[in-house]
N, C-alpha and C positions, 0 to 999 in steps of 0.2 A: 483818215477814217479811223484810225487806231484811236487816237484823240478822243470821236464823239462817243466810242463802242465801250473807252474806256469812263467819257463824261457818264454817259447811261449806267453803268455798271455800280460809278459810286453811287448816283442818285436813285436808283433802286434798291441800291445796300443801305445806305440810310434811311428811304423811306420805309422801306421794310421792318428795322430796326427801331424809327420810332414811331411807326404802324403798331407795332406792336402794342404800345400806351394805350391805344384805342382799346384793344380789347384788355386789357392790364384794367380800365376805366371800368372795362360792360360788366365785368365779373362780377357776382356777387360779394361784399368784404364783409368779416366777421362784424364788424365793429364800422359801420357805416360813417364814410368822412364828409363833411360838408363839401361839395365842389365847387369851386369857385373859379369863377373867370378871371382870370390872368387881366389885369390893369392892360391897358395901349400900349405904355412906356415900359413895361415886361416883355410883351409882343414883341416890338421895337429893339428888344436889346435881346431877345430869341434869332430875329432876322439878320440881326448884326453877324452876329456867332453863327450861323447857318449859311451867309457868304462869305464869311473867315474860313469856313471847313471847308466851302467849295462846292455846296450844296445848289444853289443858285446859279453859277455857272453851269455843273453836270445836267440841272433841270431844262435850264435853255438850251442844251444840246438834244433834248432826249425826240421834241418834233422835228427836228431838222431831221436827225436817225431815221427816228420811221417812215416819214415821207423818202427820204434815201432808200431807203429800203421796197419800200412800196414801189417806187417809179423805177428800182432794178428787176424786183419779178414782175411788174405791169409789162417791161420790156423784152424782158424774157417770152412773152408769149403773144406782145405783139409790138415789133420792134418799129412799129411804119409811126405809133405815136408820141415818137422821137420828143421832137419840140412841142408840139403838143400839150403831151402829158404833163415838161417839166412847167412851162407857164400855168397849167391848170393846178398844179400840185403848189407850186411860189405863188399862185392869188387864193389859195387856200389856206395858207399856213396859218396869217391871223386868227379866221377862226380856231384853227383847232390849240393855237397859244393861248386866248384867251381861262382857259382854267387852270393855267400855268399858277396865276397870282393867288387864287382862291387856294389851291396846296401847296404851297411855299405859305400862306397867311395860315392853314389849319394847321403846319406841319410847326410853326413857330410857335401857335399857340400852345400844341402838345407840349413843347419844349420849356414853355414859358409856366404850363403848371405843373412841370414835375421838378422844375428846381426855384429856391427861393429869389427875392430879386439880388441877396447880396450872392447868393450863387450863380446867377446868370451874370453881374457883372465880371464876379470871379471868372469865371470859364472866358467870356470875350476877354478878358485881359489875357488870360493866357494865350486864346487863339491871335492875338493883337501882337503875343510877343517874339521875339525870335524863335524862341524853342518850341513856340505854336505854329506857327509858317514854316519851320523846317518839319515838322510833322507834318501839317497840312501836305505838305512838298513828299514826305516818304510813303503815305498813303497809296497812291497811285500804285509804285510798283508791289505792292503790297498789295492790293487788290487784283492786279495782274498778275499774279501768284496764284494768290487765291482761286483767283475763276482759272486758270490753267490747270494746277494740282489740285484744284478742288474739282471740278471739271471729270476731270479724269479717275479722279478717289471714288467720288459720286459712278458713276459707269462700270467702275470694276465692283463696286459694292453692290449693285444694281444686280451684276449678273451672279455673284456669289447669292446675293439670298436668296435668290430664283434656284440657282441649283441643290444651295440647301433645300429650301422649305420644298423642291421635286425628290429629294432623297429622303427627306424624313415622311412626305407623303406617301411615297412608293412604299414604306414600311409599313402603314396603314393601310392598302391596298387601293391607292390610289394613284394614274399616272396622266400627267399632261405634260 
């Protein structure tokens, strides 16, 4: 389980990440750039680089997760649709895989127009080469950090600005 929670974990850190391009696109720019669609063979060598990072695998983990997930609190509260659930939840999966390919294709395209093609081969060559796979390889526990101590950063932050922004109100004559 550690495995899928940590596949989920990249593939929403990266889609996040290059989620972001989308709105980087919608924003109004000073100086307005023509957009153009990324060629096939751009796509193609975006998808490449996108299963070199590991991106592709984490995404095929992320239904199996939530169905996991799903068929643990479905049981939690009602435990008699054992077998059941699990065969109704395993003849369901296809559908909800099926829009697996359409973001992994939009996420490549993003990828594909924000670097040129001689920089997208640049980047697969690197992710191709040892010193890219030994990355790709230190990622994980690096993100496993992250979501731990960030985790935790995030919560202690959470409650500090609650208690600040109660003591700077209570100076204004305000209390909650």
């Amino acid at each position: 389980m550690k495995l899928i929670s940590r596949g989920a974990l990249v593939a929403a850190l990266l889609l996040t990440g290059l989620g972001s391009a989308y709105a980087d696109d919608s924003a109004p720019a000073a100086a307005p750039a023509a957009a153009t669609e990324p060629a096939p063979a751009q796509i193609d060598v975006a998808k490449k680089i996108l299963i070199s990072v590991g991106l592709k695998a984490s995404m095929d983990q992320i239904v199996p997760a939530m169905l996991s997930q799903l068929q643990g609190q479905l049981l939690q509260m009602h435990p008699e649709m054992g077998k059941a659930l699990h065969e109704t939840l395993v003849a369901l999966q296809p559908e909800f895989n099926q829009g697996e390919e359409a973001v992994f294709t939009d996420t490549a395209r993003v990828l594909a127009n924000k670097l040129s093609d001689a920089e997208l081969q640049q980047t697969l060559a690197y992710f191709d080469s040892e010193a890219g796979k030994k990355y790709t390889q230190a990622q994980a526990p690096v993100l496993e950090m992250l979501a731990s101590s960030g985790g935790s950063w995030r919560q202690k932050l959470s409650t500090t600005m609650l208690d600040r922004a109660r003591e700077e109100m209570k100076k204004k004559g305000f209390q909650f």
